[in-house]
N, C-alpha and C positions, 0 to 999 in steps of 0.2 A: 366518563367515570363519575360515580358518584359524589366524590369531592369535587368536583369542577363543576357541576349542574347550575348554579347559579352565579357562575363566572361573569357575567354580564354585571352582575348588582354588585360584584368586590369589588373595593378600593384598588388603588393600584400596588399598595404593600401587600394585601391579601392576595392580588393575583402572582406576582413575582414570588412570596414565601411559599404558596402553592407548587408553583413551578419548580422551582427550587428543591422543595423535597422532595417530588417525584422526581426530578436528576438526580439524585443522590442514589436512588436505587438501581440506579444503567449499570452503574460500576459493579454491585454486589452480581447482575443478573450475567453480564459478561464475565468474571469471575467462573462463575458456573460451568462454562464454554470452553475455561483454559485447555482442558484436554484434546478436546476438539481443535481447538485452534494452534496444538503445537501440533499435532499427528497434522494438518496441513501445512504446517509450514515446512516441514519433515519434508514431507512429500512434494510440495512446490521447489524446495533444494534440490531435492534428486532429481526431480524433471527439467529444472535449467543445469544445472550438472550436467546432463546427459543432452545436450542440443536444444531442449524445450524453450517454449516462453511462455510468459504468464499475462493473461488476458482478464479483464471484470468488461460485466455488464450489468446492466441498470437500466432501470426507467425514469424522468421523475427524479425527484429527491436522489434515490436512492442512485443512480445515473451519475448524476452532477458529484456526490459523495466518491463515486468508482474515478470519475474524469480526476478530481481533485488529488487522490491519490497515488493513482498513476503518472501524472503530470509532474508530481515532484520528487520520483523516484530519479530518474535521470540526472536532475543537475547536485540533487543533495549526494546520490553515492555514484553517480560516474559511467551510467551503465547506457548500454545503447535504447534510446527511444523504439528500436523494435524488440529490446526482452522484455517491455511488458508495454502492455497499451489497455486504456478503458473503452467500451463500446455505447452508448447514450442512445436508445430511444428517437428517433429522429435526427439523429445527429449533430453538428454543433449548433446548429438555431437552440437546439433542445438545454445546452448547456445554461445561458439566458434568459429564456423564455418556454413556454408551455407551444408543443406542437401538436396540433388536432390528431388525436386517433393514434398519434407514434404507440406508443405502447401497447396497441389491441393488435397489433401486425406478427403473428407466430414466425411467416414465413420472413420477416427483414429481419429479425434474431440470425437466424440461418444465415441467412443473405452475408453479413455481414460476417460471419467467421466465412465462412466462403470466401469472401475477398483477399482473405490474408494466410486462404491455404492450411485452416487449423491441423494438425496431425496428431496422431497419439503420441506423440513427444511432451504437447503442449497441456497445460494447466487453462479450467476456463473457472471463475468464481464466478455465480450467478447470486445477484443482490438486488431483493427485493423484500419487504418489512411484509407484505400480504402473502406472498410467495405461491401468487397464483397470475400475474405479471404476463402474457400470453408473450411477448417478445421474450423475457429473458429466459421464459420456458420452453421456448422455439429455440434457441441459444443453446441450452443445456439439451435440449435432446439431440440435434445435432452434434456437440461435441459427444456424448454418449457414443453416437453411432459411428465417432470418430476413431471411438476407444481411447480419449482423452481424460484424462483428470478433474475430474466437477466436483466443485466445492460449492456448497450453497451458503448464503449468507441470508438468514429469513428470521422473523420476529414471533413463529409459529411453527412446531416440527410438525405437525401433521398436515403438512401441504403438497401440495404437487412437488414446488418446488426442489424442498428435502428429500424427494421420493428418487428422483433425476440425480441427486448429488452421491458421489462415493463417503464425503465427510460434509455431515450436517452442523453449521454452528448455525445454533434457535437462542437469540436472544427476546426471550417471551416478557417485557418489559410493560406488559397489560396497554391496558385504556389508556390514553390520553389525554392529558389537561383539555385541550382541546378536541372534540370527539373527530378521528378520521384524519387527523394531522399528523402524518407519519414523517414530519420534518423534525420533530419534536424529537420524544426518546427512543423511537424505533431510529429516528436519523443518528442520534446519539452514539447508539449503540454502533449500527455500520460502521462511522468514523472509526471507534476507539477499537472494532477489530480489524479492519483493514488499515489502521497505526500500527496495530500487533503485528498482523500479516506480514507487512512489505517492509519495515523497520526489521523482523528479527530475519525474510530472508536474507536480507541485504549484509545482516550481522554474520550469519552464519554461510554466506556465500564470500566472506575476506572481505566486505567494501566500508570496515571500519577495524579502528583501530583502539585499542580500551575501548573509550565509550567515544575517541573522535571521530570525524566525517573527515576519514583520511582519501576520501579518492572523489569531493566536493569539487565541482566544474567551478572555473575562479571565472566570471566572464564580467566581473566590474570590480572598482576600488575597494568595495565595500569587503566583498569574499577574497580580495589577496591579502588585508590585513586580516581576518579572521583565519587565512591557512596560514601565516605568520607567525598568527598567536598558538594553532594548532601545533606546529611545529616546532614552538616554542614551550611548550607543555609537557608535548610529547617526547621529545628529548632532553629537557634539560639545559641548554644553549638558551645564548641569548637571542634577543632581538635581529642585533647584526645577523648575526652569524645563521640563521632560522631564514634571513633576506637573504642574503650571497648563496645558500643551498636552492633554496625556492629558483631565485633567478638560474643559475648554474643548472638546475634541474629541468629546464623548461616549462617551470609551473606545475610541476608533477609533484605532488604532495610527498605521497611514495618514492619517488626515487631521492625528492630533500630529505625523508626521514632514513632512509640507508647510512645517507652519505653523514648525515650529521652524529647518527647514533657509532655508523662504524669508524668515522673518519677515513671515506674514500671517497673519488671524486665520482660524477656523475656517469661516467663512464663504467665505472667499476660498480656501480651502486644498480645499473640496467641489466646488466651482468648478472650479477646475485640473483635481481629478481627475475633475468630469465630463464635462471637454472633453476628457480623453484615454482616456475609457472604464476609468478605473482604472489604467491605467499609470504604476506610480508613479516611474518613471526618465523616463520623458517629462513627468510631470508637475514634478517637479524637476527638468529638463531636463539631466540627466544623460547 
């Protein structure tokens, strides 16, 4: 980019205020994209609804962005490690490290939904900033041919990429501070729409409650006082009384907020929510 041309000879506050106000523009160009990005989340609802799971790949940057996302789906809202998984370009070396050639390979895109049996039930997001990526465009034409759901995540709508996807989100975030540094605000951008992504199916799939992380995996100290305090929020009860449901409940976030909100015991509270298939606004008849 032309403000960045003599990046070498700036100070180090010129380079950071640099930086800085080209991130400022990620948000306005993602913005742009909202439509896009609810019309998939839309549709990645209805495809786990209906048996689906939801699958990203990547190369690269943009790889390591998909692993990152997917990895903390599971223990923040509760879900099985096979309703969504990320696919990485050479696989986990590539998480790490840079692996020779992983991303020039069309047919290990393929390979790798093949492993796991993709079907037309399934959602695939292919994310790459160039959106010309031969692996995650080897990926997308496979799940194509699947009759699966393709979502492109790309930094440029006139690419291949976007071409393979049913719903294009192009966050066109220009030049880089950096020329070719797609870690930068093309990286920026990935993040903050696979934040959208996976945050709103999750909202809109029951796996929160207001705005808590009501079905949060507790597997140390740290997250049983934070479902405590959820519990504690979210009903109205105290301290105590938000511990003896939690415990009573077997650490089921959800079955302590029945029992606390209706005053019924754990027993009664599994009840409710399995006559309402887990809905837990119906089940507190909300």
């Amino acid at each position: 980019m032309p403000g960045s041309r003599n990046l070498d000879r700036m100070t180090t506050a010129e380079i950071v205020r640099l930086m800085n106000r080209e991130d400022r523009k990620v948000a306005e160009v993602v913005g742009q994209e909202l439509p896009a990005i609810a019309r998939a989340v839309d549709a990645i609802v209805a495809a786990i609804r209906g048996g689906g799971r939801l699958f990203y790949v990547g190369a690269g940057s943009s790889g390591r962005m998909a692993v990152l996302d997917a990895a903390e789906c599971p223990p923040t809202f509760g879900i099985s490690p096979k309703m969504m998984r990320a696919f990485i370009a050479g696989g986990r070396r590539a998480v790490t490290g840079a692996v020779e050639g992983a991303e020039d390979s069309v047919a290990n895109g393929e390979r790798d939904l093949r492993r796991v049996k993709l079907t037309k039930k399934d959602v695939l997001v292919g994310i790459a900033a160039s959106g010309t990526t031969p692996y995650v465009l080897g990926a997308m034409s496979y799940a194509r041919r699947r009759g699966a759901l393709t979502v492109a995540v790309a930094s440029n709508r006139r690419m291949a990429l976007t071409r393979l996807a049913r719903i294009a989100i192009a966050t066109e975030v220009g030049p880089e501070v950096l020329t070719g540094s797609t870690r930068l605000k093309a990286g920026t951008s990935q993040k903050m729409v696979l934040n959208m992504l996976s945050t709103a199916v999750m909202v809109r799939l029951g796996h929160v409650y207001e705005n808590l992380m009501i079905d949060a995996v507790l597997t140390n100290e740290k997250l049983h006082e934070r479902a405590v305090r959820i519990l504690t929020e979210a009903s109205g009860k105290s301290v105590s009384a938000a511990e003896h449901a939690l415990r009573a409940a077997g650490h089921n976030m959800r079955v302590g907020l029945v029992m606390l909100k209706l005053g019924v015991d754990a027993r009664e509270a599994r009840k409710r929510l399995t006559a309402v298939r887990g809905d837990l606004r119906r089940a507190l008849e909300e």
